[in-house]
C-alpha positions, -999 to 999 in steps of 0.1 A, spaced: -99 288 618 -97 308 650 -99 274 670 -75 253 654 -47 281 655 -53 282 694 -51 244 696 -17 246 675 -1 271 696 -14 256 730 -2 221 711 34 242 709 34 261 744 25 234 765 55 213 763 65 224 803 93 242 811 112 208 825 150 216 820 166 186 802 193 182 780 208 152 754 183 135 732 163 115 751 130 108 762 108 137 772 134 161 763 112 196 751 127 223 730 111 258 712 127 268 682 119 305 667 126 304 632 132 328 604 131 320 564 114 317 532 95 297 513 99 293 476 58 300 459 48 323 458 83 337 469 70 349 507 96 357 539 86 335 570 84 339 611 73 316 631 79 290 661 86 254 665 77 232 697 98 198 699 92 168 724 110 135 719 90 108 726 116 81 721 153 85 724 163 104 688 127 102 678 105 135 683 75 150 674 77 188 659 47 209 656 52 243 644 33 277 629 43 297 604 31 334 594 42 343 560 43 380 548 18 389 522 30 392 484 6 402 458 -19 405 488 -16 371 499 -8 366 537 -3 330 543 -5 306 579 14 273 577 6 249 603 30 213 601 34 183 624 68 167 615 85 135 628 119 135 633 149 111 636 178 129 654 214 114 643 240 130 666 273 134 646 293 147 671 290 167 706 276 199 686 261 183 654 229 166 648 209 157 619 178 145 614 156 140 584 120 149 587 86 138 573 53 148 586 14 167 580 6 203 565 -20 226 568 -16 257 543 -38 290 545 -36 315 523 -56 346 526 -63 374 500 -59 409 514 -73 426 484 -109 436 470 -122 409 451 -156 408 428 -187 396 443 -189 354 445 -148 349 448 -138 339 478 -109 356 500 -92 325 514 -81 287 502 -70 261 532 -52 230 515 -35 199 531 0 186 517 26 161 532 61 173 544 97 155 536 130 170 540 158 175 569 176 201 590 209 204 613 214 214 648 245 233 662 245 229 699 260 264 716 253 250 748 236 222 767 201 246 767 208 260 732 213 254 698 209 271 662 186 255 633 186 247 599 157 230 582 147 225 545 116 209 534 94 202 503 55 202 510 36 184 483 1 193 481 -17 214 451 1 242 462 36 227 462 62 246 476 101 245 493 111 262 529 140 266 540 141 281 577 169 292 604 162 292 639 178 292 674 163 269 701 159 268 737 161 232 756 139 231 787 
């Protein structure tokens, strides 16, 4: 488990620091995020990398820590596409579809012969705006369903840096 949360957050962190703007190819973006997802009802952190491999069409790994609640603690990792439609100079929208990875991890004591974590894969669809404040930085707003056995809505605000 150790390994493939390093590999996640090396996948995020090493998209350069290369300053770029618009939505072209090779533009890179991080995205720290903030929200909640809807079972079992847990607040979120976490960060987003983005790097468009194709003019409007970018790839969007992220990691998400969710606070325990009835002494779960839960790690999301996702890989999302998306398709960026610019609205206007400050507006984009893009909807998204992509790959989770869902840990959940039971804090509490537990009898002999039951196991203290679960790790289940689910498939992402949903969508999220951009505001653009600047040419380097913009504020987030991304909903999205994960279907998997342990089906559940997000909904997460961020603010991103372009590099």
């Amino acid at each position: 488990m150790k390994k493939v949360i390093l590999a996640v957050l090396l996948a995020v962190f090493s998209l350069g620091l290369h300053a770029q703007s618009g939505l072209g190819k090779g533009e890179k973006a991080a995205v720290f995020q903030a929200g909640y997802q809807s079972d079992p009802g847990r607040f979120m952190i976490g960060v987003e990398g983005r790097y468009n491999i194709a003019n409007n069409f970018r790839l969007a790994p992220d990691v998400m820590l969710m606070f325990p609640k009835n002494k779960v603690l839960g790690f999301d990792a996702n890989v999302n596409f998306h398709y960026v439609f610019p609205l206007e100079s400050q507006l984009n929208i893009y909807p998204l579809a992509g790959l989770s990875m869902l840990n959940n991890r039971y804090t509490g004591d537990l009898p002999d012969g039951v196991g203290k974590g679960a790790t289940d894969w689910g498939f992402n669809l949903g969508g999220g705006f951009e505001y653009n404040l600047s040419s380097s930085s913009f504020l987030n707003l991304e909903m999205k369903y994960t279907f998997s056995d342990l089906d559940h809505f997000t909904v997460g605000f961020g603010y991103g840096i372009r590099f």
